[in-house]
N, C-alpha and C positions, 0 to 999 in steps of 0.2 A: 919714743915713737908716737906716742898720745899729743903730745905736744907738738909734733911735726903734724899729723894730720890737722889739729886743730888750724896751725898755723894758715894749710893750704887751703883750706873751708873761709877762714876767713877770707883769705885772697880773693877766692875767687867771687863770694859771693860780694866782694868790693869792687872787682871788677867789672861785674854784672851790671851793678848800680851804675857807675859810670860810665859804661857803655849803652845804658837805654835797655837793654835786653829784656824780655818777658823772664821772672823770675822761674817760670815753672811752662813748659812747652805742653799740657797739659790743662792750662784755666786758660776760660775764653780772655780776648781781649778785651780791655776796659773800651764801653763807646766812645762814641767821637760825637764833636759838637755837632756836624751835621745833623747825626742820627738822631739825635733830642731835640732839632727844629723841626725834623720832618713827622716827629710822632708828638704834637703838644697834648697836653693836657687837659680834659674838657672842661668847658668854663659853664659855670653858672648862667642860666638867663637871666639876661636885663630887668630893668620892674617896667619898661615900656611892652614885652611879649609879655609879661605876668597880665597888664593892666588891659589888654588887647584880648587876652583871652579870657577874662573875667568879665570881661565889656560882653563878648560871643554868647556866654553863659548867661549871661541878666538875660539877652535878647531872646534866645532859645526859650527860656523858662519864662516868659513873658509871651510869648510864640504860642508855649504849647497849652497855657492860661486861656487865651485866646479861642484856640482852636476846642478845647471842651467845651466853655461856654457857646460857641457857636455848635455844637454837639448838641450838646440841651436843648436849645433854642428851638432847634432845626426837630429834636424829638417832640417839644411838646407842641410842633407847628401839626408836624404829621400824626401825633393824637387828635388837636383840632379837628384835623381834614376828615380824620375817619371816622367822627363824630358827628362832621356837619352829610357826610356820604350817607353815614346811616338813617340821619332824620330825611335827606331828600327820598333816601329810597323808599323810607314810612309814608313819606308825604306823597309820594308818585303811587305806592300800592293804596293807600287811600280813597285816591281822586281817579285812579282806573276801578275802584269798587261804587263810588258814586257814579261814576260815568253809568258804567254797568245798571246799577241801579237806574238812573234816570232813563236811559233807554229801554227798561221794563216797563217805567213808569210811561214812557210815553206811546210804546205800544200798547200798553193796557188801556190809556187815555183813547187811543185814535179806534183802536178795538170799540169801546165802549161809546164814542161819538159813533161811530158806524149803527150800531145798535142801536143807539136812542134815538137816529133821525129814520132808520126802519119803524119803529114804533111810533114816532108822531105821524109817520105816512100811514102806519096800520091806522093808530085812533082814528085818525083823522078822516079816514074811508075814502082819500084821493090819492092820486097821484099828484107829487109834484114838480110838474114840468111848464117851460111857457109852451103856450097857446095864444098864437098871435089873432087868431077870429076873435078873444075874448078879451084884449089888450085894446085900453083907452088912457085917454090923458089923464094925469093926475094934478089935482088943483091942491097949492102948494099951502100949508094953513096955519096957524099963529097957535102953541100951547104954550100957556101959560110956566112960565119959569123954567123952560126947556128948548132949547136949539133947533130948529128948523130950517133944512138948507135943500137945494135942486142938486142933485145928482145924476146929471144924464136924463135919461127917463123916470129916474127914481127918486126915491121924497127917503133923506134920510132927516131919524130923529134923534138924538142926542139925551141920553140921559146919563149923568155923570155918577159914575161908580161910588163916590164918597159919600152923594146923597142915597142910594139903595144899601151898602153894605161895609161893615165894617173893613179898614184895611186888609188886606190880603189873605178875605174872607169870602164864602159866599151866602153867609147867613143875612138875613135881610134885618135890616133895621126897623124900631117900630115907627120910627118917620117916615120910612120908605114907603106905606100903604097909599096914603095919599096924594102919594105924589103917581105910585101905577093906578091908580085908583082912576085920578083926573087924565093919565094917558089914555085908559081902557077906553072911558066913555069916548074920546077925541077921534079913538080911532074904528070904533063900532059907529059913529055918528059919520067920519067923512072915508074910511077904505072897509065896508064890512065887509066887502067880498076881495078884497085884494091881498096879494099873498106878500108874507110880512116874513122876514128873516131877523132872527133876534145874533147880533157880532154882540160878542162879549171883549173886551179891547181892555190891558192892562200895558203897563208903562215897563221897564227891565230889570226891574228890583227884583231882585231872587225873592222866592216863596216858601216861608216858611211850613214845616211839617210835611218836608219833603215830597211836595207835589210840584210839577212844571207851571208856568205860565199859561200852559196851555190849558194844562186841565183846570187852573181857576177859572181862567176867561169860560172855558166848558159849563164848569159847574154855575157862576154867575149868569150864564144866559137860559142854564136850565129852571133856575129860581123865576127869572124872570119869565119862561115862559107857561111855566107852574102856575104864577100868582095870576096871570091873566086870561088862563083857560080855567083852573078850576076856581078862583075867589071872585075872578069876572066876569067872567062863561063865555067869552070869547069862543068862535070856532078852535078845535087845537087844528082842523083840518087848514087852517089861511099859514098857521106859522110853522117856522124849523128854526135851529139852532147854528151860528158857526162861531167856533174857537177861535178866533182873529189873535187873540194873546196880545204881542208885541210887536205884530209884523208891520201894522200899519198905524204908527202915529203920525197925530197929529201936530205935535212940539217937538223939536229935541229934546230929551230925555237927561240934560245936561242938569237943567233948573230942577227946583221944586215945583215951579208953577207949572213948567212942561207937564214933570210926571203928571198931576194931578188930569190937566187937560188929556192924557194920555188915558188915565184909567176911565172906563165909561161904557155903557152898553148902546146900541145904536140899533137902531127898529130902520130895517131900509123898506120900503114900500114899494112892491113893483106895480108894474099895470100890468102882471099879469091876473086874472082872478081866477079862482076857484071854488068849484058846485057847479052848481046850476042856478039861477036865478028866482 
């Protein structure tokens, strides 16, 4: 019996084989070549995509090299700025505190001119105003080492600031006597009654020790009219004072030579006179 079943076992599974049959109705089918073209295998990339994307990589990091440094750059630009912001803003609060200052100064200056030509009108025990009954010609007359020019109706005289007082000073020099010395007598001898304005005239050079041009020119005409009422005994009542400063030069202000012509005190001589006779 053993022997029979064997027998048929063999059969059949010899049969099986020779007819193609799937040995067991229960395991999948073996695939088919289609199926293995449609599903390949993934391939390695090329060294041309390796070389392409290592290329990308350099350039990136080369890029972003790049862009820090420009980061930097751009930071220690904007320290700069707000460095050079803070010295303009020192330098603006500054020059709006000198401003400030200087227009104290110069109201205190114009204040104090106001006052001192009231008090050469007190000393002086006149008024001075013109008076045309009292107005004659003025004969126009030669001093010695000093400028003498026609002005209208009026006789101006020239005396250059360098010979009375030191630069951008109003102390008088001791050269200076003699030379107001030889004006006083010139002009007691040819205007003793005529009324005399002392301009004090400087060039545009700032002044040191924080006074205006104006208050030099001030203070320079008031020396000058000091030395020739009290060391000359001139009337103080023929003279007054004006602060001309820089308004009116003579040279452009460009030169050395200008300035110099520029700085100078100027005795103008009217026809008008003053007293009485």
């Amino acid at each position: 019996m053993r022997r029979l079943l064997k027998r048929v076992a063999v059969w059949v599974i010899g049969l099986m084989v020779l007819t193609g049959c799937n040995p067991s109705p229960y395991l999948p089918a073996p695939p088919t070549a289609s199926a293995w073209q449609q599903t390949p295998a993934a391939q390695p990339p090329n060294s041309a995509e390796v070389f392409d994307l290592n290329r990308r990589v350099t350039a990136l990091d080369a890029n972003n090299r790049d862009l820090h440094a420009q980061l930097a750059q751009s930071r220690q630009q904007v320290q700069l700025l707000q460095q050079q912001l803070a010295l303009v803003q020192k330098q603006l609060s500054e020059t709006a505190q000198r401003l400030q200052q200087t227009q104290l100064a110069k109201d205190e200056g114009e204040r104090k001119y106001q006052e001192l030509q009231a008090a050469t009108t007190r000393r002086g025990g006149a008024v001075i105003t013109a008076n045309t009954s009292t107005r004659q010609a003025l004969r126009l007359i030669e001093i010695p080492g000093l400028q003498t020019r026609q002005d209208g109706d009026t006789i101006r005289i020239t005396v250059p600031s360098d010979q009375l007082f030191a630069i951008g000073t109003a102390q008088l020099l001791g050269t200076a006597f003699p030379v107001v010395d030889s004006l006083a007598a010139e002009l007691a001898r040819n205007y003793p009654r005529q009324l005399i304005a002392i301009e004090g005239h400087t060039d545009n050079t700032p002044v040191a020790g924080g006074i205006s041009s104006h208050q030099l020119a001030a203070a320079q005409s008031v020396a000058m009219f000091d030395t020739l009422t009290r060391r000359n005994r001139l009337p103080a009542q023929n003279f007054f004072v004006i602060a001309q400063g820089p308004n009116r030069p003579l040279a452009p202000n460009s030169t050395q030579a200008g300035q110099t012509s520029n700085r100078r005190v100027e005795l103008v001589v009217y026809p008008d006179t003053v007293g009485t006779p």
